[in-house]
C-alpha positions as CSV (number, residue, x, y, z in Angstrom):
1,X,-9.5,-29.4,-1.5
2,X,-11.0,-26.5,0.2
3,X,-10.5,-22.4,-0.3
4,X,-10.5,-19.9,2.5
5,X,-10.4,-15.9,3.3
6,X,-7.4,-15.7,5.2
7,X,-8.0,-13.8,8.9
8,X,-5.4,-11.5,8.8
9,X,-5.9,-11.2,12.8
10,X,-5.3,-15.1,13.0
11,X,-1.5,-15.2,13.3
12,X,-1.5,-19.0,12.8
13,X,-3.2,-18.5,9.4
14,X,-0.7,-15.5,8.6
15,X,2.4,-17.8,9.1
16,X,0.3,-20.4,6.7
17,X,0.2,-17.5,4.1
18,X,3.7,-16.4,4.6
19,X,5.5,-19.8,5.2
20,X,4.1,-20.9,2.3
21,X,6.6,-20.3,-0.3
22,X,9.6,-21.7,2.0
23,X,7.8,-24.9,1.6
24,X,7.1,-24.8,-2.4
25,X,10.7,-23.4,-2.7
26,X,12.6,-25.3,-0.8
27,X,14.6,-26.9,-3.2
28,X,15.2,-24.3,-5.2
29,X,18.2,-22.6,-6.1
30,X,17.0,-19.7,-7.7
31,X,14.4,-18.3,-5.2
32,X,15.2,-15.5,-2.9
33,X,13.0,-15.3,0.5
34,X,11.7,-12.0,1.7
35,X,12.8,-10.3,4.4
36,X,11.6,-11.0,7.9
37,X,8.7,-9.2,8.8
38,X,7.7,-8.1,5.1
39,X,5.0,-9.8,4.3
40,X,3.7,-9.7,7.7
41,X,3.8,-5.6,7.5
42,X,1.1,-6.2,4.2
43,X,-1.0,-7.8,5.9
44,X,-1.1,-5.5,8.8
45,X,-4.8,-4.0,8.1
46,X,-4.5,-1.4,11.3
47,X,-1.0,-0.3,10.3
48,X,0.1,-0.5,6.7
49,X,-1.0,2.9,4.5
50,X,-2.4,1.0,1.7
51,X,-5.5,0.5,3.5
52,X,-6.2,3.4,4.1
53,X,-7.6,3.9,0.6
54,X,-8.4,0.8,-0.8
55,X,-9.0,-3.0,0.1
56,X,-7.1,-6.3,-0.7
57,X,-8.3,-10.0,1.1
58,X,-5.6,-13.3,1.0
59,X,-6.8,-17.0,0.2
60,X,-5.3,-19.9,0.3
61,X,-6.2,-23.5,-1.0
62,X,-5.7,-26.4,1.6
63,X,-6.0,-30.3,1.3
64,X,-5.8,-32.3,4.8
65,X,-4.3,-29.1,6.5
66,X,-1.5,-28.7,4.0
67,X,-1.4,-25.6,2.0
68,X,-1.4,-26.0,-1.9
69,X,-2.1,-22.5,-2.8
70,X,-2.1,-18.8,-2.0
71,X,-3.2,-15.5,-3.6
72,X,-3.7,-12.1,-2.7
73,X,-6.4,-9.9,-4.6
74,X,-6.2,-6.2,-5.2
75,X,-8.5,-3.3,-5.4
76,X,-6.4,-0.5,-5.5
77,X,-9.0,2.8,-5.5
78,X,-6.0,5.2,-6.0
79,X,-5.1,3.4,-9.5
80,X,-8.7,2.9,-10.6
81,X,-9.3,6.8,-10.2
82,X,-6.1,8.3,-12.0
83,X,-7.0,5.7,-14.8
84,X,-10.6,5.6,-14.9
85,X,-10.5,2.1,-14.9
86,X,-12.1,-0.6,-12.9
87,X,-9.3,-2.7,-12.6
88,X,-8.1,-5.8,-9.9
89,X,-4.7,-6.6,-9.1
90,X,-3.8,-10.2,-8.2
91,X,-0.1,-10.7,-6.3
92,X,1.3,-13.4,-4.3
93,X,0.2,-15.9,-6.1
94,X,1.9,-19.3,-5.9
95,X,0.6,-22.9,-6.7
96,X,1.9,-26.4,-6.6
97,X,2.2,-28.1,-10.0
98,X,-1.8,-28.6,-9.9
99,X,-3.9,-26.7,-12.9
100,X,-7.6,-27.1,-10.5
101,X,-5.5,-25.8,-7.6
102,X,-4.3,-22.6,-9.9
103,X,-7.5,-22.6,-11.8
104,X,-9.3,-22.3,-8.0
105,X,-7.6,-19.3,-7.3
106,X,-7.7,-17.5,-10.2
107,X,-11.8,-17.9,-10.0
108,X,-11.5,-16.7,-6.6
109,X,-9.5,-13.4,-7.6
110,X,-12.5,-13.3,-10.5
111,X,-14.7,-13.2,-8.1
112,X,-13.8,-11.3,-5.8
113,X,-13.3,-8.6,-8.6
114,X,-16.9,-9.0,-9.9
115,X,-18.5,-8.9,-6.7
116,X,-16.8,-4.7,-6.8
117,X,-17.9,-4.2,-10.3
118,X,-14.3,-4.8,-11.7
119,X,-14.0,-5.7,-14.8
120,X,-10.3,-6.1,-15.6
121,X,-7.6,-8.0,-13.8
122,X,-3.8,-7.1,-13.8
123,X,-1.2,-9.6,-12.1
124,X,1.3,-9.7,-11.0
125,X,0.7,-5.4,-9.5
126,X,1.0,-5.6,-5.7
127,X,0.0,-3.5,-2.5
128,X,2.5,-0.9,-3.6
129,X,4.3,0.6,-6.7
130,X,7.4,-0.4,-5.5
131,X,6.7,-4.4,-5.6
132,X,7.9,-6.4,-8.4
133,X,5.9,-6.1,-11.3
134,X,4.8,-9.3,-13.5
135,X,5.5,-12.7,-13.2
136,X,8.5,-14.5,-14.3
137,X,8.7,-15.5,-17.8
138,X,12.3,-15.9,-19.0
139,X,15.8,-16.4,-16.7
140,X,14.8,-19.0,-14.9
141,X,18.5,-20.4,-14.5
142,X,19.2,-16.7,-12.6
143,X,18.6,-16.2,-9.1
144,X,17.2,-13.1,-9.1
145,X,17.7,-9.7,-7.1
146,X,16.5,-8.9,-3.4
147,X,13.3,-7.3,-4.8
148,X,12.4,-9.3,-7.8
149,X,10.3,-12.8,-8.1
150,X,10.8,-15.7,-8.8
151,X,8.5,-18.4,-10.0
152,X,8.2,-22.1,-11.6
153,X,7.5,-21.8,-15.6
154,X,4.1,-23.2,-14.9
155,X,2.7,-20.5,-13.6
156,X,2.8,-18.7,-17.0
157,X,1.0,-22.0,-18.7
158,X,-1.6,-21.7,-16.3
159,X,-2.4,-18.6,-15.9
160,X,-2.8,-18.1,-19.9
161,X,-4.8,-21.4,-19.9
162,X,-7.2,-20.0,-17.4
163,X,-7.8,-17.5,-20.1
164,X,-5.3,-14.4,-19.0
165,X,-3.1,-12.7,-22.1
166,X,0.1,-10.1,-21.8
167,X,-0.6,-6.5,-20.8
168,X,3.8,-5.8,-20.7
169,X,6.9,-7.1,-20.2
170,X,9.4,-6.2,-17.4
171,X,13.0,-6.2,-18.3
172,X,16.0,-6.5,-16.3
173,X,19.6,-6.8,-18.0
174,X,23.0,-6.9,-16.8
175,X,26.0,-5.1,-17.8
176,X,29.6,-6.6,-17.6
177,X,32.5,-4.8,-15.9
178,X,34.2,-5.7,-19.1
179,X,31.8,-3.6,-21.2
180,X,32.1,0.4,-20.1
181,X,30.5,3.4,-21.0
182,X,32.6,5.6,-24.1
183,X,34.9,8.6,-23.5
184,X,32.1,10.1,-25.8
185,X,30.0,9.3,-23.6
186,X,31.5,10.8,-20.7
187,X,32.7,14.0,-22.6
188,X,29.1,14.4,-23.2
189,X,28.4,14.2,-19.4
190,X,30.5,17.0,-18.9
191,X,29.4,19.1,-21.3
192,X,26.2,18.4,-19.8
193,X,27.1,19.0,-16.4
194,X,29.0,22.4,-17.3
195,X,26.3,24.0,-19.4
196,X,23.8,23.2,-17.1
197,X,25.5,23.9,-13.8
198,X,24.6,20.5,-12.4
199,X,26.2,19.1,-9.4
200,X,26.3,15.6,-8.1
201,X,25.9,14.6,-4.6
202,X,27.1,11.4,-3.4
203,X,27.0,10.1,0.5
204,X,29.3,8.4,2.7
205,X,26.5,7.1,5.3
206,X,22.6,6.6,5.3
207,X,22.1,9.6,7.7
208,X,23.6,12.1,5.3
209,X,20.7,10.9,2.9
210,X,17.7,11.6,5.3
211,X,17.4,15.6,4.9
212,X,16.5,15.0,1.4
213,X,13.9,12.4,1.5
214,X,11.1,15.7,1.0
215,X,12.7,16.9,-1.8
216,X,12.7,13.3,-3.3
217,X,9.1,12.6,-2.4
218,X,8.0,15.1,-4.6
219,X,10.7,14.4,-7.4
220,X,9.5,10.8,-7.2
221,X,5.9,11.7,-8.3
222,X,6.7,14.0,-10.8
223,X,9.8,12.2,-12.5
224,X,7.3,8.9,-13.0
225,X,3.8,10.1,-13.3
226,X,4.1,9.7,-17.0
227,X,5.3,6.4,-17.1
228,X,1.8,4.0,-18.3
229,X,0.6,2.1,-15.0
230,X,1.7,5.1,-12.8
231,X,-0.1,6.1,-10.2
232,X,0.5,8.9,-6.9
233,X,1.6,7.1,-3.7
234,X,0.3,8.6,-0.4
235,X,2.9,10.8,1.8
236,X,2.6,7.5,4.2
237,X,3.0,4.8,1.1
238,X,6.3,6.8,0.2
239,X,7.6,6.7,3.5
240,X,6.9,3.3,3.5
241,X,8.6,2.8,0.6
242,X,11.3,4.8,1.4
243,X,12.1,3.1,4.9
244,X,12.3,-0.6,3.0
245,X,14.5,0.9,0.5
246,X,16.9,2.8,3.1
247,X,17.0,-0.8,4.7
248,X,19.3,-1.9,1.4
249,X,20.9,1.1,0.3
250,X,24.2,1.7,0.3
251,X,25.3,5.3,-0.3
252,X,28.2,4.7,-2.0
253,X,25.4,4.2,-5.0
254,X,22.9,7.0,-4.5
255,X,23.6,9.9,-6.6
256,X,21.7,13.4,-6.9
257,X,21.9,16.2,-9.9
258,X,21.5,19.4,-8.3
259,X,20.4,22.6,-10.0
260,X,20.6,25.8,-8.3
261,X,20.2,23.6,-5.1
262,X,17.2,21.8,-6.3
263,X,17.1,18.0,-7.1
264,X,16.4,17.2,-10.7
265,X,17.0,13.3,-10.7
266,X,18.3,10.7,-9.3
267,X,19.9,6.9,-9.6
268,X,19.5,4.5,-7.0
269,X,21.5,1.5,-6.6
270,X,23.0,-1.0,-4.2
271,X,25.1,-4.4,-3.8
272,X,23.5,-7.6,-4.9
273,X,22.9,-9.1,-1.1
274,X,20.4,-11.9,-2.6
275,X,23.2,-14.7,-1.9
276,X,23.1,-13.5,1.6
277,X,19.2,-13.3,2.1
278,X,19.1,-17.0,0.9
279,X,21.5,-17.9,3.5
280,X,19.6,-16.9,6.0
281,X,16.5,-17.4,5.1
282,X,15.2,-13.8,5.1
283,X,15.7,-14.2,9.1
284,X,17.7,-10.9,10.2
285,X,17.7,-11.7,14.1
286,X,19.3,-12.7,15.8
287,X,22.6,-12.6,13.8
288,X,21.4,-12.7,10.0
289,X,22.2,-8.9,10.0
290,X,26.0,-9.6,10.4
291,X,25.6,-11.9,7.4
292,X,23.1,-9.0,5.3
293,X,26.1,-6.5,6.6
294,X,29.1,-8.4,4.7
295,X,27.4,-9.5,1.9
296,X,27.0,-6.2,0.8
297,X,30.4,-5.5,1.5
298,X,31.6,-8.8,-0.8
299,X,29.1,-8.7,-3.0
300,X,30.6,-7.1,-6.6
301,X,27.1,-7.2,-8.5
302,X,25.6,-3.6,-8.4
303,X,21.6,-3.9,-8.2
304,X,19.9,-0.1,-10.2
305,X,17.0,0.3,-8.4
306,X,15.3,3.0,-10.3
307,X,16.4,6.4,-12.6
308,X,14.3,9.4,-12.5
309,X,14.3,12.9,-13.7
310,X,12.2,16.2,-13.5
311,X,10.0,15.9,-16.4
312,X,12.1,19.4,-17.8
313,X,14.9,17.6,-18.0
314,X,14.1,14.2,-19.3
315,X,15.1,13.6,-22.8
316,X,18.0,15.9,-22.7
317,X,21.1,13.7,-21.8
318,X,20.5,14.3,-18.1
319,X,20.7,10.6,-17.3
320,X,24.2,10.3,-18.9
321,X,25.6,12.6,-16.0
322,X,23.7,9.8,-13.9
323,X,25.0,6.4,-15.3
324,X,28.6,8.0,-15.4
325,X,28.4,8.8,-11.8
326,X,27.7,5.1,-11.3
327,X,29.7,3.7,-12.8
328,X,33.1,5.9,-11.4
329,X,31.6,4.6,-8.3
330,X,30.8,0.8,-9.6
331,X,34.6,0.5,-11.0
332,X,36.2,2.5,-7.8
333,X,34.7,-0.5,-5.3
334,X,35.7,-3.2,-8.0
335,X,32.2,-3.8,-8.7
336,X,32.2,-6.6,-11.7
337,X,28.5,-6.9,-13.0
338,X,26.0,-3.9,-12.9
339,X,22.2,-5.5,-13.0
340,X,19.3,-2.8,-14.1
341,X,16.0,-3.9,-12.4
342,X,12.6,-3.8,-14.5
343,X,12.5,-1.9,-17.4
344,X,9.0,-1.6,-18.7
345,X,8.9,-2.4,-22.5
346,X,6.6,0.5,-23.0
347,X,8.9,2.7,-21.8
348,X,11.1,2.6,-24.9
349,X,13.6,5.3,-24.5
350,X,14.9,4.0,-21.3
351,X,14.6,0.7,-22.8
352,X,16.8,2.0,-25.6
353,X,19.1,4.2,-23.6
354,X,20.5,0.8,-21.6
355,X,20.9,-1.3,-24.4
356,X,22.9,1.2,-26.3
357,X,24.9,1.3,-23.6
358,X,25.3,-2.4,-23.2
359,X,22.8,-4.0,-21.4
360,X,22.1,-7.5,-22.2
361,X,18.3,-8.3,-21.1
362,X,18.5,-12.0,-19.1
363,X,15.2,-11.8,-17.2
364,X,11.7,-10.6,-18.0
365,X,8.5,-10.6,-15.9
366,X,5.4,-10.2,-17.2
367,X,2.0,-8.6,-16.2
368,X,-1.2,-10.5,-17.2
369,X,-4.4,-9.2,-18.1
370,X,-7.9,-10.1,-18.1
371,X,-11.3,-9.0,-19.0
372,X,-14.0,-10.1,-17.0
């Protein structure tokens, strides 16, 4: 068994790191692929924004030229400073059922950290604030969204084995067409929406969206840099970001509150396409795109991405106005099952908001932690 640095300038090692999963996978059900050129874009030292601030290096573990294990390992400079921390991140892990193959990488990411003068390690935290946070814990039997992990149950008994305990829990939840929000709920919206002179902006095409993405650049920092873990992006990491997330979006689902012509939040959604991904494989050339394109046209699950609000006007009923926007749109294109992405359990007013309004938690990810 033998552990190596990955070369990101070696493409045949890249496809090694990136085919990996497809091989470990391969018989599952439940795993989604990512798409096509993804990975490949975070491993792209010379082009992708993240390093131009901090520093990550990719292993994996081989046996007789087949590949057991990867990892990636993380030291983000821009996190470490906001916190005053000296914290690693480790992402992209993924083992065969094989505790000195886990246990191999996980003293590699320990390493590494020590050898910066880290002494904490967080994983599952990717490149970005936008990847999936944790590992997956509970909800095996559900595939899971375009943008969220999946993983065997093992990985949780060995990475606590190796010595790693819970820093959170991510929560995502679905909501039944069935189950709707109150007339109270949407007479308070009103209200809300008169004596504040709000008005909602919807789209009909992607385009329309585009002349905004500066107002919601700085929105997006402000509306989140409370939230524990949070950290600024860079002007390129958000348009980064923002061009992955315009690659699933569906306008119909995108909704603004404008005050006096200013955004104060948002709600970001889109059609489950995850069916359609698998299908393909995550290939989008030469026709998977035709397959992406009605999927998200058939699909009648309604992915929320993220909710944010202007710190003023966050604990005021502002997000009602929001979620009953959605949902006129949800029940107006016969959507049938609304699915709210990762909800940090320290983040208990959001956390609270969705279950009062329904939301039945089915899946949880969780980030581990480490001292070192």
């Amino acid at each position: 068994m033998q552990l190596f640095k990955l070369d990101t300038f070696d493409q045949r090692q890249v496809r090694q790191f990136v085919r990996f999963p497809f091989v470990l996978y391969r018989d599952s059900k439940q795993w989604v692929p990512p798409l096509a050129g993804e990975m490949e874009a975070l491993l792209d030292r010379q082009h992708h924004p993240f390093y131009q601030h901090s520093e990550a290096d990719f292993f994996l573990v081989q046996s007789e030229g087949q590949v057991l294990g990867r990892i990636a390992v993380i030291y983000n400079r821009n996190y470490c400073t906001v916190h005053n921390e000296k914290t690693a991140f480790f992402y992209h892990y993924e083992s065969v059922p094989d505790r000195q193959v886990s246990d191999l990488l996980l003293q590699t990411a320990v390493d590494w950290a020590k050898q910066r003068g880290l002494n904490t390690i967080l994983g599952g935290r990717g490149l970005t604030r936008s990847s999936c946070a944790g590992l997956l814990i509970e909800g095996f039997e559900h595939r899971p969204s375009a943008t969220l992990l999946y993983n065997p149950p093992y990985y949780q008994t060995f990475i606590e084995a190796f010595g790693f305990g819970k820093e959170t829990d991510y929560y995502t939840g679905q909501m039944e067409r069935s189950h709707h929000l109150s007339e109270r709920i949407y007479e308070m919206a009103e209200k809300l929406r008169q004596r504040q002179r709000f008005e909602i902006v919807t789209f009909k095409k992607k385009s329309d969206m585009l002349p905004w993405l500066p107002q919601m650049e700085s929105l997006h920092q402000q509306a989140f840099e409370h939230n524990i873990g949070f950290y600024p992006m860079t002007h390129e990491e958000f348009e980064a970001m923002a061009r992955s997330l315009l690659a699933i979006a569906d306008p119909r689902f995108v909704k603004l509150i404008l005050q006096d012509g200013k955004i104060a939040g948002f709600i970001l959604a889109y059609p489950d396409i995850a069916a359609a991904i698998q299908r393909t494989g995550g290939r989008i050339w030469p026709f998977g795109w035709l397959d992406l394109l009605f999927e998200k046209r058939r699909s009648r699950s309604l992915d929320v991405n993220a909710v944010g609000l202007l710190p003023a006007y966050q604990g005021q009923g502002a997000n009602i106005l929001l979620y009953t926007e959605l949902e006129k749109s949800a029940r107006q294109h016969n959507m049938q099952r609304l699915r709210v992405l990762q909800v940090d359990e320290r983040n208990t007013r959001s956390k609270a908001d969705m279950e009062k309004m329904g939301v039945q938690w089915i899946i949880r990810h969780r980030i581990f932690h480490l001292s070192i």
